[in-house]
N, C-alpha and C positions, 0 to 999 in steps of 0.2 A: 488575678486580682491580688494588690497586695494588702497583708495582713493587718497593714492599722488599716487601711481603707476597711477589712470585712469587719475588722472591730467596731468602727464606727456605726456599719450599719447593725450589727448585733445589739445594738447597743440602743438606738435607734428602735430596732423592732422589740428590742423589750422594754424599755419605757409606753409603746403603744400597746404593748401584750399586756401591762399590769394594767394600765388606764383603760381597756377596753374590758379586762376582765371586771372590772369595780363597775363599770357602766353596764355592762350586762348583767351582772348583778344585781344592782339598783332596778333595773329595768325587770326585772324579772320580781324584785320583790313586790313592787309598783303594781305589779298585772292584776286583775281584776278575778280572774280565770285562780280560782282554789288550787286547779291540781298547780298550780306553778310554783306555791309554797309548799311542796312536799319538795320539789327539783332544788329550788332554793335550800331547805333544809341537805340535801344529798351534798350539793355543793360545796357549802358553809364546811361541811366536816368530811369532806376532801380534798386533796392534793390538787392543787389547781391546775396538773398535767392530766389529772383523770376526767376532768370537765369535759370538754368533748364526747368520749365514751359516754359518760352520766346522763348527758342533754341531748347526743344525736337523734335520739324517738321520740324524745318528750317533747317536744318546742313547738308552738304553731307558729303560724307563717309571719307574725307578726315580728318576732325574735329570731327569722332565720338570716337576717342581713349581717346583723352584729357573729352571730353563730359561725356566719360564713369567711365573717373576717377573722376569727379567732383561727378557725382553719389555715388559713392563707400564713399570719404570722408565724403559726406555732412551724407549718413547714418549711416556711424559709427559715426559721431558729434552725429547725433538724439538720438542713442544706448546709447549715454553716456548720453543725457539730461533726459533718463527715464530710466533709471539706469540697460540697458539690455547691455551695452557695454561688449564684452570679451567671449557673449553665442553665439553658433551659431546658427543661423537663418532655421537649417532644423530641428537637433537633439537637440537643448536649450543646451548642455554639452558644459562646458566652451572651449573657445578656447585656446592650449597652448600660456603659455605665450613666449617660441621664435617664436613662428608664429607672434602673435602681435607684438613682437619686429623687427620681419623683415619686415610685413608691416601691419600696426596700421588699414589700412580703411579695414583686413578680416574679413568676414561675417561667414565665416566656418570652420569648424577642419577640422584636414588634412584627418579624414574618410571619411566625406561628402565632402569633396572638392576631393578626391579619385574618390568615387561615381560619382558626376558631370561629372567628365572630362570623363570618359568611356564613 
């Protein structure tokens, strides 16, 4: 893949990685459930790379969709920082690139994502 193509989508997944992080955010201040404003307080005065760690016990199932996409982003960001963005993660064979275009944080080609879902 070439280099302005992976910047684009770097770029791309972190404009979704901050707007996702402020919405789960919101959504978690929101929550009804007490103990979620102590995870809120954790958050607030953490590094928002430690979010994950902080949240992965805490969260009921209501919050694990958005939790799940944070995951997804934050490791496609990593893929592009050690220069494996674009392979995927069962078979290393690149991932098409209108897959990546439809949504940047895929882990897998459409074989292995085939595979998975049976």
């Amino acid at each position: 893949m070439k280099d302005n193509q992976t910047l684009i989508f770097k770029r791309k997944l972190e404009l979704e990685l901050d707007s996702l992080r402020n919405a789960f955010l919101n959504e978690l201040k929101n929550s009804e459930n007490e103990f979620m404003s102590t995870l809120v307080h954790s958050l607030e005065n953490a590094s928002p790379t430690e979010w994950l760690d902080l949240a992965a016990n805490q969260l009921s199932p209501e919050h694990l969709p958005r939790y799940n996409r944070l995951v997804q982003l934050e490791a496609a960001l990593c893929q592009i920082d050690i220069g494996q963005f674009g392979y995927c993660c069962d078979c290393e064979q690149a991932i098409d690139q209108s897959l990546l275009e439809h949504d940047a944080a895929s882990q897998r080609c459409m074989s292995c994502s085939t595979k998975k879902a049976s």
